[in-house]
C-alpha positions in Angstrom: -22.9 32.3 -8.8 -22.2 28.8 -7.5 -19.2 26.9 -6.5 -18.5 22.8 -6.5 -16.4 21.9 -3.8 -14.4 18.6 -4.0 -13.8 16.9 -0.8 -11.5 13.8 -0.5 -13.3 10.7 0.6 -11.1 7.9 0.3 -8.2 8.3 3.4 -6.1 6.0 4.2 -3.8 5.8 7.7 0.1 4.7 7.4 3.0 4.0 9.7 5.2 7.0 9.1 8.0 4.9 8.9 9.1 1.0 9.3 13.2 -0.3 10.0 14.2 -3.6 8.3 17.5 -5.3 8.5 18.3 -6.9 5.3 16.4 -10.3 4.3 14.5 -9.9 7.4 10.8 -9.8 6.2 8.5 -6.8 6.9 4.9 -6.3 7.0 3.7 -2.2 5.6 0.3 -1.9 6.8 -2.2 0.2 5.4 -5.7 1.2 7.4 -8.5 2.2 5.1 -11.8 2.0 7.0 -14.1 4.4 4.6 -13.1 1.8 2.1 -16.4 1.1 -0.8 -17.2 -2.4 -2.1 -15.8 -0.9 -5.8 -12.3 0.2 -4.3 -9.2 -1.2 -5.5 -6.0 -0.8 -3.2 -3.1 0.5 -5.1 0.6 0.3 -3.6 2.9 3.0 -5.0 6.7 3.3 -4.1 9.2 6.2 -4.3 13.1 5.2 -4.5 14.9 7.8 -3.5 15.6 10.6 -5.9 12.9 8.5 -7.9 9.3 9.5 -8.3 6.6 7.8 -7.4 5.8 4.5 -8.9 3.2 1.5 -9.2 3.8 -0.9 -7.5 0.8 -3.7 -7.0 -3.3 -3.0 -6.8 -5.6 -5.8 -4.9 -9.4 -6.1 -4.7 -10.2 -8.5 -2.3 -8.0 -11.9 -2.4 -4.9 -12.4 -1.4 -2.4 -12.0 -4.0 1.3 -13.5 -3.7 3.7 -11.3 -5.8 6.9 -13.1 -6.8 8.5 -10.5 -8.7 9.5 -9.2 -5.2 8.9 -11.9 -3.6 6.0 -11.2 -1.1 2.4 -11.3 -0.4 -0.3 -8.5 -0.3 -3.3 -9.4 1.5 -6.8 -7.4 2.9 -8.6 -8.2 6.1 -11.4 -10.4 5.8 -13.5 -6.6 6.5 -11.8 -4.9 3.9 -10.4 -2.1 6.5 -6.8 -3.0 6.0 -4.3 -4.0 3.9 -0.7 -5.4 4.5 2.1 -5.3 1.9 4.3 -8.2 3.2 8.2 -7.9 1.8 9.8 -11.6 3.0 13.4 -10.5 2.3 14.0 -7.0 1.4 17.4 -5.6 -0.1 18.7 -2.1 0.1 17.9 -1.6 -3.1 13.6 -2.0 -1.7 14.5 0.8 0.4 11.5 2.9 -0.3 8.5 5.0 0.4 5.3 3.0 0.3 2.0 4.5 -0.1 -1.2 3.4 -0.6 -4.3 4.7 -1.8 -8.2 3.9 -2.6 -9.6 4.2 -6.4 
């Protein structure tokens, strides 16, 4: 008899939550220190009453994302990322995860 156990690698750290007054800009950071050379960084957000959605993935370079008008970026080390929001609405009013694939 034998038994393969699974065992997450990839964790990633998050504020559990950030306050924004409207068309203020906001910066969601993400810690991911395990992080692998192959990794992307997805960003996922819930609306509420909403499931989960994607949002944006990055590699290494920073990206500017004018659909929502803001910037993802990763540290120069790879063991963060920042989701940067330069004048959320009500309606960005979200859960933000991130995660390693």
């Amino acid at each position: 008899f034998s038994m393969t156990v699974a065992v997450a690698r990839a964790q990633v750290q998050q504020e559990p939550s950030l306050v924004a007054t409207e068309g203020t800009g906001i910066n969601i950071t993400c810690s991911h220190p395990q992080i692998q050379s192959t990794d992307f960084i997805y960003w996922y957000r819930q609306l509420p009453e909403k499931g989960p959605e994607f949002f944006v993935s990055i590699h290494k370079d920073s990206k500017e994302l004018p659909d929502i008008a803001g910037r993802l970026s990763v540290s120069a080390d790879r063991r963060s990322s920042a989701l940067w929001l330069t004048g959320p609405r009500r309606g960005d009013a979200a859960v933000y995860y991130c995660a390693l694939g």
